[in-house]
N, C-alpha and C positions, 0 to 999 in steps of 0.2 A: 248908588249901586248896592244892590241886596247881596246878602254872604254868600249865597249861590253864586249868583254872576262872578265875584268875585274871584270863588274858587276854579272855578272856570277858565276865568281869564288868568289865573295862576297857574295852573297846569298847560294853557296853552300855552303861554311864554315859556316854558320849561323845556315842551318836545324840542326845540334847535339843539339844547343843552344834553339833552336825554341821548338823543345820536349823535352827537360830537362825544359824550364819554363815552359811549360804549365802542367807538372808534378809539377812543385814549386806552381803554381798559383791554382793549386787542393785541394792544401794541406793546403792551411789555410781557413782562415775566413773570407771569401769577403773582401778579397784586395785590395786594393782603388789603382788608378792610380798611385799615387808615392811611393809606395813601385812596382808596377811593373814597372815602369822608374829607380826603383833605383838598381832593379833585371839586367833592360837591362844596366846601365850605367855603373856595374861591367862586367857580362859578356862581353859587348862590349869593356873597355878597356883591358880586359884579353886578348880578339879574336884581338884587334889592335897591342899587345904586343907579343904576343907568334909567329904571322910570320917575325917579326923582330929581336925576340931572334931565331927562325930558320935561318933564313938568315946569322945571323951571325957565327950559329954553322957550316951552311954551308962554309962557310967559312974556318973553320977552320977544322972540323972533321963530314965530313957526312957519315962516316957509320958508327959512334958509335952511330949520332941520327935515323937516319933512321932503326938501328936493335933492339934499345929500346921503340921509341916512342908508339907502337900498345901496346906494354905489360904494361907499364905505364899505359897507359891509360885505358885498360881494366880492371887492379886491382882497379883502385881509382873509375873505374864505379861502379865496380862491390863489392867492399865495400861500396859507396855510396849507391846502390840502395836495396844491402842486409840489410842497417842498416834502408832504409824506408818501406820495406819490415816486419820488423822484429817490428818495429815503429807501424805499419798500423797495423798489427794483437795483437799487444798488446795494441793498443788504442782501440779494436771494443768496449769496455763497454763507454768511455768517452764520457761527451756528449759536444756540439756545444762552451761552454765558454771554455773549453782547449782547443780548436784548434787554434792555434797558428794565431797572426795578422801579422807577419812578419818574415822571416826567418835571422836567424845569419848571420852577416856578412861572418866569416870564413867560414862556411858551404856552400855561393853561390860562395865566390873564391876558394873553391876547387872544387866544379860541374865545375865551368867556365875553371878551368883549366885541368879537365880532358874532358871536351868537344873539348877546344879548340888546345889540342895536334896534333890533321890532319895539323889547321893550322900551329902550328911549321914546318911540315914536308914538308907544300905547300913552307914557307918558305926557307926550306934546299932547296927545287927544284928551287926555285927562284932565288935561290943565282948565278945559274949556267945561266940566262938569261938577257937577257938586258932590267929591268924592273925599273921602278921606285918605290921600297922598301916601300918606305914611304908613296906613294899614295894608292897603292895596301893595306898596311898593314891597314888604313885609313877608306878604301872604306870595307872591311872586319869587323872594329870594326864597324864602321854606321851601316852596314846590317844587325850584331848581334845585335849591340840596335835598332833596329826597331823589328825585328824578336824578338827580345828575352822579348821587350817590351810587343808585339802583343800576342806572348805567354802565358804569366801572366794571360793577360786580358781574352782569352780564357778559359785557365784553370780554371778561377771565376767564368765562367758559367759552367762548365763541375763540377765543384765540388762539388755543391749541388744535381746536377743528381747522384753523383757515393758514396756519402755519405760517410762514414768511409774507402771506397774501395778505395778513390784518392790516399792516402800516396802509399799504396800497388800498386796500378798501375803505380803511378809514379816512384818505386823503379824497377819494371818491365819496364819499359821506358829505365831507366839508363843502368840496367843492359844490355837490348837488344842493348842501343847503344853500350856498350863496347865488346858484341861479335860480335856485326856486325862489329865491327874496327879489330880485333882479326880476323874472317874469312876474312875477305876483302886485310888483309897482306898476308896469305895464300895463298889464290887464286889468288888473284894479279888484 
């Protein structure tokens, strides 16, 4: 795979990441730079991690990842963005000092890891080609901590436009990536 492709297939593994932050960066309280560096520096080791845990399961057993991966990842979307969903409409009374200044740790490496499941699966595909693993996997986590950085900061202006409706939009975010992953296995 040539440094183009590459980069390619790095940014494109990123977009999942890129609108799940800017749903994170909605949701709080004007978020300063380094909690969105610190958004992008999990997601992006999660996205450098998960095509090299693919690679290896290719390796070893790729149709047992390749026939789980889209349903995985659709339920943990799709819990996640029901429970900010569910969040967003039971905060509408609360005002601006509850809204949260940073999100949990556990709570962005599970987004991270249910965004970054395609990549597992670019990984099982990769397994089967003559690529170098660890640069690709690399160039993947960079592009999600940029993307997923640039996200946050986005989302901080989008949040004070969309007021109490960010949580809820951004649970509609999640959600819709995990049926877009979910139709996208289907269809093919």
């Amino acid at each position: 795979m040539n440094l183009s492709a590459t980069i390619l297939l790095a940014f494109g593994m990123s977009m999942d990441a890129f609108a799940a932050s800017i749903g994170k960066g909605a949701t709080l309280h004007k978020p300063k730079f380094s909690e969105a560096l610190r958004t992008g520096l999990i997601f992006g080791v999660i996205e450098t991690l998960t095509p090299l845990i693919g690679w290896g399961l290719g390796m070893l057993a790729t149709q047992f990842v390749l026939e789980w991966n889209h349903w995985i990842a659709f339920v943990l979307l799709v819990f996640l963005g029901g429970r900010m969903v569910l969040e967003g409409i039971r905060g509408n009374d609360a005002d601006d000092e509850e809204t949260p200044h940073r999100h949990g740790f556990w709570l962005l490496v599970t987004t991270a890891i249910a965004t970054s499941l395609d990549a597992m699966a670019v990984g099982v595909g990769l397994a089967f080609l003559q690529v170098n693993i660890v640069a690709t996997a690399l160039a993947i986590g960079c592009a999600t901590l940029i993307m997923s950085t640039l996200g946050m900061m986005v989302g901080r202006f989008i949040g004070p436009m969309l007021g109490k409706r960010a949580e809820i939009l951004g649970g509609v975010v999640l959600i819709s990536i995990g049926m877009q992953i979910l139709y996208s296995h289907f269809v093919g």
